[in-house]
C-alpha positions in Angstrom: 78.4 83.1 78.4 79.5 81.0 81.0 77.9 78.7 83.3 79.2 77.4 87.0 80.1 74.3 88.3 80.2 76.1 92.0 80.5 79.8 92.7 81.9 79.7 96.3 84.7 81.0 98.2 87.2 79.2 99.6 85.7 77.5 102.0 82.1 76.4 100.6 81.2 73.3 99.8 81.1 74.1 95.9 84.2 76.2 95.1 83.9 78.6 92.5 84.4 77.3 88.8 83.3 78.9 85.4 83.1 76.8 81.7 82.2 77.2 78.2 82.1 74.5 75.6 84.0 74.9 72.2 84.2 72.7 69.5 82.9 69.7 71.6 85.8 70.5 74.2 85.1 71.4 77.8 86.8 74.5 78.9 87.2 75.3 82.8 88.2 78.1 84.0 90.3 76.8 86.8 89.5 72.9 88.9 88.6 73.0 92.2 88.2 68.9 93.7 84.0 70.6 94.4 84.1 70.8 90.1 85.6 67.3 89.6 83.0 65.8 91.6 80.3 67.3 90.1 81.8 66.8 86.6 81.8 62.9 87.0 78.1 63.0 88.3 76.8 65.5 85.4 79.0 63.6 82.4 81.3 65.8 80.9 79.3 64.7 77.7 76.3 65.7 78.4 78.1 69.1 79.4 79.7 68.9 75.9 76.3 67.9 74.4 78.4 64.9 72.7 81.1 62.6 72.9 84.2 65.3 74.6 86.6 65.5 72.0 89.1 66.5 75.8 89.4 68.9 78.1 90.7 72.1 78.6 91.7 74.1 82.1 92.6 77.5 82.6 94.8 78.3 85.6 94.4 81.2 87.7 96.5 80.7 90.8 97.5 77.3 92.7 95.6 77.5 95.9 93.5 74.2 96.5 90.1 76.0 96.1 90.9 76.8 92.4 93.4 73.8 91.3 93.1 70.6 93.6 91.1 69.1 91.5 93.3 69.3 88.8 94.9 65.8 89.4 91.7 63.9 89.7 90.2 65.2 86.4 93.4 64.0 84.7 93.2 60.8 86.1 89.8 60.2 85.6 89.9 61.6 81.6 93.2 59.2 81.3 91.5 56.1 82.6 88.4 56.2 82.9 87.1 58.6 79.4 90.3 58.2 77.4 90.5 61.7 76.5 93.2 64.3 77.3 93.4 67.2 79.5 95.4 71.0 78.6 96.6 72.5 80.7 96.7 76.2 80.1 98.8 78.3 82.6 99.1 81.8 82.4 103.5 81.8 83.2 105.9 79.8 82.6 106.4 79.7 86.3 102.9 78.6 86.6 103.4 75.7 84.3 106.3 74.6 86.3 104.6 74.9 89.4 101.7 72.7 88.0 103.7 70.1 86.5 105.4 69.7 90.3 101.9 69.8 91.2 100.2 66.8 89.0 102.9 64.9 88.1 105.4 64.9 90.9 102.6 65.0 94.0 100.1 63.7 92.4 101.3 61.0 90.4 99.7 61.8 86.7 100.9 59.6 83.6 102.5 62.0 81.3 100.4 60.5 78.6 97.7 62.4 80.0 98.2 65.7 80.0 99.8 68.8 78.5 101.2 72.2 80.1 102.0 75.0 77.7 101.3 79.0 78.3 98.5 80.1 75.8 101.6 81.6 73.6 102.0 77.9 72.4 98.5 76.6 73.1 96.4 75.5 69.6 93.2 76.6 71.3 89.8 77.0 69.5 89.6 80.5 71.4 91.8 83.4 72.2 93.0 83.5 76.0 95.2 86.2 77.3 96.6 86.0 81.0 96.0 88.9 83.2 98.7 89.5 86.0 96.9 90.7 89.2 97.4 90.8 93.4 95.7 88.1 95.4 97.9 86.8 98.4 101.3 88.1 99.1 102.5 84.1 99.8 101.1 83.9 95.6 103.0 87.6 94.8 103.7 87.5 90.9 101.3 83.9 90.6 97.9 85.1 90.3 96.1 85.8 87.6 92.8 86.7 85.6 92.0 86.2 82.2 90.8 87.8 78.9 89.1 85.1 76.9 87.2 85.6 73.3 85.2 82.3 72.4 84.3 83.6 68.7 80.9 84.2 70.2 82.0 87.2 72.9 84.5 88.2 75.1 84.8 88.2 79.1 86.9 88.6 81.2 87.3 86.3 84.0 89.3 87.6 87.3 90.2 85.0 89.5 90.9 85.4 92.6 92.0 89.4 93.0 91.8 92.5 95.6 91.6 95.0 92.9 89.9 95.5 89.3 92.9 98.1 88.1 94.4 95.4 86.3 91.1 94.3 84.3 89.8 97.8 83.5 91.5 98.7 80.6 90.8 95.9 78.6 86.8 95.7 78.9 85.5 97.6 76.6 81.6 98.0 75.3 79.8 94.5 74.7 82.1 92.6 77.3 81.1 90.7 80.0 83.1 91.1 83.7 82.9 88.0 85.8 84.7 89.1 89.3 85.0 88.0 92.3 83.0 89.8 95.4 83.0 89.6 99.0 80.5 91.0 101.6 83.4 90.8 104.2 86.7 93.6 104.3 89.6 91.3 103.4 93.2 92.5 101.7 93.0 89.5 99.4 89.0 90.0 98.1 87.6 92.4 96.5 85.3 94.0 99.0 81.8 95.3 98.2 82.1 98.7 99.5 85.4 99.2 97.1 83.4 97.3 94.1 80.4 99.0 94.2 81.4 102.3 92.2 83.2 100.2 89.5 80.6 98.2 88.5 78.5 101.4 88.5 81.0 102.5 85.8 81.5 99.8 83.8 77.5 99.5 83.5 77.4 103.0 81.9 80.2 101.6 79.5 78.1 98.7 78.9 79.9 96.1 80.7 77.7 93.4 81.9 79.1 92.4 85.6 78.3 88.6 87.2 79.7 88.0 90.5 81.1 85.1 91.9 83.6 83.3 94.6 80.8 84.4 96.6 81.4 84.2 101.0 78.1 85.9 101.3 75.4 84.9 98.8 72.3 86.6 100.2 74.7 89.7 101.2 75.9 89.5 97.2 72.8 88.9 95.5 71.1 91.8 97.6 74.4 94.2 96.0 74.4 92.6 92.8 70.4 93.9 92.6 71.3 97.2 94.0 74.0 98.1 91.5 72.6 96.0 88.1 75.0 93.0 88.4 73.8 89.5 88.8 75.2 86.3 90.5 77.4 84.0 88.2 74.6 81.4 87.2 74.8 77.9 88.2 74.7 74.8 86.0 71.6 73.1 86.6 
């Protein structure tokens, strides 16, 4: 359902960064500067499969691995495509911590963009925002999110140290994209802790891909174990 742009932690050289394509719109699941780059070298039409009628981002958090290239892609879409860039964040908060972020740091022309929670989004999808824990300096600012395309549902968790908040809503047929680490961290979700939850959500037929990956021979050897499968890159 979705493809990657990168599928790395932090502190690889391609960051982690899912999309989908709807209505000739490019939808990211967050903008790392790794996805911008790689974005202007593939053509976001030829990701598109047409001329890009714009371009859509959904926010998970604000840390630079997941939203420093958000300024960049709404440059480049104002000046250099001529197409425009949504912004969806998943609080109000969020949106105002954005805005400061593109517009007052990074200089973006107004023209170019648009910040609205999905409550007042016209999207060609349903999006709902997913409150979960990540980094105590982001308490209350990081989320995952539910998303139906019209062609299946996933859910998407960001970055997160626990699955409680996701679990209720997958149900039969969905498709888990989470975040995995090989390495014990408060602000990951470890291996050793994911392992009997994607045993369960298999039975309820969940499929599970795993990405933000620190580890990826560590991960793809766990992902085999338990029936998961690496988020898979764009090629």
């Amino acid at each position: 359902m979705l493809r990657f742009l990168g599928r790395g932690s932090a502190f690889h050289t391609e960051n982690n960064c899912g999309f989908f394509v709807k209505g000739g719109e490019l939808v990211l699941m967050d903008c790392p500067l790794s996805a911008f780059h790689r974005l202007r070298h593939i053509g976001i039409d030829n990701l598109t499969g047409g001329k890009a009628s714009g371009v859509t981002v959904l926010v998970t958090h604000t840390h630079s691995d997941h939203a420093g290239g958000l300024g960049m892609l709404i440059h480049f879409c104002f000046y250099v495509l001529g197409i425009p860039v949504k912004v969806i964040a998943p609080s109000e908060e969020l949106a105002g911590n954005i805005e400061y972020l593109v517009s007052r740091l990074d200089g973006c022309d107004r023209r170019a963009y648009t910040i609205v929670t999905p409550d007042k989004a016209d999207l060609g999808f349903t999006a709902q925002p997913i409150a979960t824990t990540h980094a105590d300096t982001l308490e209350g600012r990081c989320f995952g999110w539910a998303v139906d395309t019209g062609e299946g549902r996933f859910v998407y968790t960001g970055d997160t140290n626990t699955l409680e908040p996701f679990l209720h809503t997958l149900q039969s047929g969905d498709t888990l994209y989470t975040e995995a680490s090989a390495y014990d961290s408060p602000v990951h979700m470890y291996i050793d802790r994911l392992a009997p939850i994607i045993d369960g959500l298999r039975e309820k037929g969940v499929k599970v891909f795993l990405m933000h990956l620190d580890d990826e021979k560590a991960l793809a050897d766990f992902a085999a174990k338990h029936g998961a499968e690496l988020a898979g890159l764009y090629e």
